[in-house]
C-alpha positions in Angstrom: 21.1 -93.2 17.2 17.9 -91.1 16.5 18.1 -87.3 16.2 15.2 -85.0 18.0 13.4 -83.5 15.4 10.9 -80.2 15.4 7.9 -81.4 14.6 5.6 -78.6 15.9 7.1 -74.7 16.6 5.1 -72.0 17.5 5.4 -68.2 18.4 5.4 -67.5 21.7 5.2 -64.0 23.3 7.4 -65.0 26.8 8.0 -62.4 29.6 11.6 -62.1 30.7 11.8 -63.2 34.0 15.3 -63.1 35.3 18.5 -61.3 33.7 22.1 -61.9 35.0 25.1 -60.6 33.6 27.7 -63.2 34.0 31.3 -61.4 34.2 32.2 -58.8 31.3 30.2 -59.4 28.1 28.4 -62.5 29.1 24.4 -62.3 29.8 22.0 -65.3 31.1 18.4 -64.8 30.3 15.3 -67.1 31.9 11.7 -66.7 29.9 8.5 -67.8 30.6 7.9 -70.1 27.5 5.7 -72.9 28.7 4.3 -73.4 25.0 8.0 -73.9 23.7 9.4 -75.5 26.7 7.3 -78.6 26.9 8.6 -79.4 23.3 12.3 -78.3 23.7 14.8 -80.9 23.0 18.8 -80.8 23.8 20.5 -79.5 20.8 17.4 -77.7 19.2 17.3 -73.5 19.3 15.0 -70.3 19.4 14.9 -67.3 17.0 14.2 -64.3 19.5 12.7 -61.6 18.1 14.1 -57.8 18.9 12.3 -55.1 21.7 9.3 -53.2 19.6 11.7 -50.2 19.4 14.1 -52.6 17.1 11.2 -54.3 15.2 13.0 -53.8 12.3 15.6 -56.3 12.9 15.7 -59.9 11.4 15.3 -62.5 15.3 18.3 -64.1 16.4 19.0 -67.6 17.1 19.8 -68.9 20.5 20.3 -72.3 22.0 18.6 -73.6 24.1 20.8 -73.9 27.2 18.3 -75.4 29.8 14.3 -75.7 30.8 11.9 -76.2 33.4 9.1 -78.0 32.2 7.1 -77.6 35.9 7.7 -74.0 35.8 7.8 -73.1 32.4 11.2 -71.7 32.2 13.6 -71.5 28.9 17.2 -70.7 29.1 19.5 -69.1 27.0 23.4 -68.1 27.9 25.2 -65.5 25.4 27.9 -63.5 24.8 27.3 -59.8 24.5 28.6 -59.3 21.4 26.8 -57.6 17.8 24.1 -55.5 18.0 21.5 -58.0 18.7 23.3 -59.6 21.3 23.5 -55.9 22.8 20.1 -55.2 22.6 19.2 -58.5 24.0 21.2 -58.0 27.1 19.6 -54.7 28.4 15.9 -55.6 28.0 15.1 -56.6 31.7 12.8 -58.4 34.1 8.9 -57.7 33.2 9.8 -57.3 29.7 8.1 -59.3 26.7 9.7 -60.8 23.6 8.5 -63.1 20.9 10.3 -66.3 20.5 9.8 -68.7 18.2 10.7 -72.4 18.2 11.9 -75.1 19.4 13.4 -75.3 15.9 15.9 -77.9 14.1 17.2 -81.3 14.7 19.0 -82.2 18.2 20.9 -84.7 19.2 20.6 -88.2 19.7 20.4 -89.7 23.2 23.3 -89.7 25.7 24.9 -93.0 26.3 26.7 -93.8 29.5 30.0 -93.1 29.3 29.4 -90.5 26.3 31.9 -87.3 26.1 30.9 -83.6 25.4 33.3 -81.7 24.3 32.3 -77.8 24.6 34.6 -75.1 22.7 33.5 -71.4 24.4 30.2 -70.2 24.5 29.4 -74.0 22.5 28.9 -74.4 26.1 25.0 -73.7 25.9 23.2 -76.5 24.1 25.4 -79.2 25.9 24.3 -78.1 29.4 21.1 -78.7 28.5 22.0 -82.4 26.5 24.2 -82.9 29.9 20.9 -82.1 32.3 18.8 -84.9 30.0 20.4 -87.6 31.6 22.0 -88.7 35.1 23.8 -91.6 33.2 27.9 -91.0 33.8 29.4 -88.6 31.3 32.1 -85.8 30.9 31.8 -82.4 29.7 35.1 -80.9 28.7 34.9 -77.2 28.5 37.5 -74.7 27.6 38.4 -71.8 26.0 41.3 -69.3 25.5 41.2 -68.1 29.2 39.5 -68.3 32.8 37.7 -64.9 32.0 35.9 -66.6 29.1 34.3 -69.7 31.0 31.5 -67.8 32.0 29.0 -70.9 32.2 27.8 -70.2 35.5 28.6 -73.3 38.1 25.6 -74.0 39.1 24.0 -75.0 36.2 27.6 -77.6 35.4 26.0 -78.7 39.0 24.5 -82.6 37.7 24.6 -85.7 39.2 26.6 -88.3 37.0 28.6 -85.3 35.2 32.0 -85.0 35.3 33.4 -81.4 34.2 36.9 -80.7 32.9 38.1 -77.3 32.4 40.9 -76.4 29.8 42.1 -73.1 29.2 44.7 -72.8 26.2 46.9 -70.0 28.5 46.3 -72.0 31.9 44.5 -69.5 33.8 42.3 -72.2 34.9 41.7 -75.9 34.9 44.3 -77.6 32.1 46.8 -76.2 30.1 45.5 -76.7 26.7 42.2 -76.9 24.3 39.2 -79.1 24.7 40.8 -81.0 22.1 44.0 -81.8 23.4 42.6 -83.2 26.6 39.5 -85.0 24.4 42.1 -86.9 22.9 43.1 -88.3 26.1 39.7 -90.1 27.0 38.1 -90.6 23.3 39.0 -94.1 23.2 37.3 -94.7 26.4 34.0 -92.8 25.2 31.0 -94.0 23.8 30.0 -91.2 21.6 31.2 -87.8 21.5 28.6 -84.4 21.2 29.9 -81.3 20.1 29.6 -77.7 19.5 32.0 -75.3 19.3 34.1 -72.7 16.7 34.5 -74.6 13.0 38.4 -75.6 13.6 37.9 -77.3 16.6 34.8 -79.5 15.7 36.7 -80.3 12.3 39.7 -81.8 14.7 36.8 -83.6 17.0 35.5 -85.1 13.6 39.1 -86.3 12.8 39.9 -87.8 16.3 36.3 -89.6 16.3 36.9 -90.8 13.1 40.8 -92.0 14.5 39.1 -93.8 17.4 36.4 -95.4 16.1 33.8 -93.5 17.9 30.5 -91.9 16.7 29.9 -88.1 16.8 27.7 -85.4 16.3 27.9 -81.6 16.3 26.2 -79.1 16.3 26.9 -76.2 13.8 26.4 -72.6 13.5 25.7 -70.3 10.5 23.9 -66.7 10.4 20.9 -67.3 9.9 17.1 -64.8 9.0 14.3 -67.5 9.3 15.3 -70.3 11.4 12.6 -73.5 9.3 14.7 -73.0 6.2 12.7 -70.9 4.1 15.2 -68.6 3.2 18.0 -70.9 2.4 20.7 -68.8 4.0 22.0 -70.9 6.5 23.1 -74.0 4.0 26.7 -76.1 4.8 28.1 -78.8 2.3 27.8 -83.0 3.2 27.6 -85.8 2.1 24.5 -85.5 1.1 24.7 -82.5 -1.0 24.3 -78.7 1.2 21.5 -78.6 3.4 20.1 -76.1 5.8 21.5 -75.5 9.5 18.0 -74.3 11.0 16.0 -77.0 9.0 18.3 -80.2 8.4 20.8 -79.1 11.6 22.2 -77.5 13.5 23.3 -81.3 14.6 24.7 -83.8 12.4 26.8 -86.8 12.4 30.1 -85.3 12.6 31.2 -86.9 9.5 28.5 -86.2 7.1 29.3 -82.5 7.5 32.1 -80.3 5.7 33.8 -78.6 8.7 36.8 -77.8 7.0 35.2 -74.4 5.3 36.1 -71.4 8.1 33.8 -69.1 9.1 34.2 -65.5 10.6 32.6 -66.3 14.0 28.8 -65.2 14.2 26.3 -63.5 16.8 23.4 -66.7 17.0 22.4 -69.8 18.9 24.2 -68.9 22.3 25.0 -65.7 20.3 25.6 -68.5 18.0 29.0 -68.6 20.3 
């Protein structure tokens, strides 16, 4: 399968056009990014740049949850966590930020029958892989409890989607993690599509490998540039380390050393 790469980027200043605050500590922003938009590919991200009063803050990257190319509209779904993430959260409707991208490599195309597996706020770039397609497939989404799947319905809302919820203290859906249930259905799958905290895309790479099935992830690292000229963002493969903004943030899930843990970090979809 053939990954979407960013071939052209630009910087875009995009007027905030909705806000919602989804539950405690979880914020859904829509731009109007036409430029970036008709470009955007599933898997691929935006650096956002601070409000002028912050200009002395390094952008943040965000996924790129959905888009409406007819109306120009670019998506992104955080948590409210770090400064940034703050500071993102209370700008409001009318406002203008810079935004630069579409940046990185996405993922491949969805096969019928393929299987996302979403870990938390890892959510965000597979809603918008999901929405490419109307082909069957099943999104499994969890997280530690019912407060923190804060994806808003609507936009699980596709035809040919199938969504499974997993909670790991059975607040809602299935008792259990994404994983746990995954393992269930893998051998039934296609391909699998990932994104989520370090452990649990390490044990997706392990099961896919078990099954026989091809996967692909999507990683997260801090990151200052977003196309990989500052060389802060790198993670060890096979093919020696190479850049999360520039080379990622999807790879083939095992080209990619996922056993390293990371202290989770405010980027992509507040990079979860």
């Amino acid at each position: 399968m053939k990954t979407i790469v960013a071939q052209d980027y630009c910087l875009e200043n995009c007027s905030v056009l909705e806000k919602r605050v989804i539950a405690p500590g979880f914020c859904r922003l829509v731009f109007y990014a036409p430029e970036i938009v008709c470009q955007a590919a599933p898997g691929q991200f935006v650096m956002i740049h601070m409000p002028s009063s912050a200009r002395h803050m390094l952008p943040r990257p965000y996924s790129i949850c959905s888009v409406n190319t007819n109306r120009g509209e670019l998506v992104v779904f955080f948590e409210i966590g770090g400064r940034g993430a703050e500071m993102l959260s209370a700008v409001e409707p009318g406002a203008y930020l810079r935004i630069l991208g579409p940046l990185g490599r996405g993922f491949p195309e969805v096969l019928p029958g393929s299987l996302l597996i979403a870990g938390g706020m890892g959510v965000a770039p597979l809603v918008f892989l999901a929405a490419s397609t109307e082909a069957e497939r099943t999104l499994i989404y969890g997280s530690r409890s019912s407060s923190r799947l804060a994806c808003p319905p609507e936009d699980l809302f596709m035809p040919g989607l199938t969504v499974i919820e997993t909670t790991e203290d059975g607040s809602r859906g299935i008792k259990g993690t994404a994983c746990d249930v995954a393992e269930t259905i893998m051998a039934e799958c296609s391909a699998i599509f990932a994104c989520g905290p370090r452990h649990m895309l390490s044990a997706v790479a392990k099961s896919a490998q078990q099954f026989g099935v091809e996967a692909w992830v999507s990683v997260e690292e801090r990151m200052a540039c977003g196309i990989g000229a500052c060389l802060g963002c790198v993670v060890e493969t096979e093919n020696g380390y190479l850049r999360v903004c520039k080379d990622g943030p999807v790879f083939p899930a095992g080209e990619v050393n996922l056993t390293d843990e990371h202290t989770e970090c405010e980027c992509q979809s507040g990079w979860h």
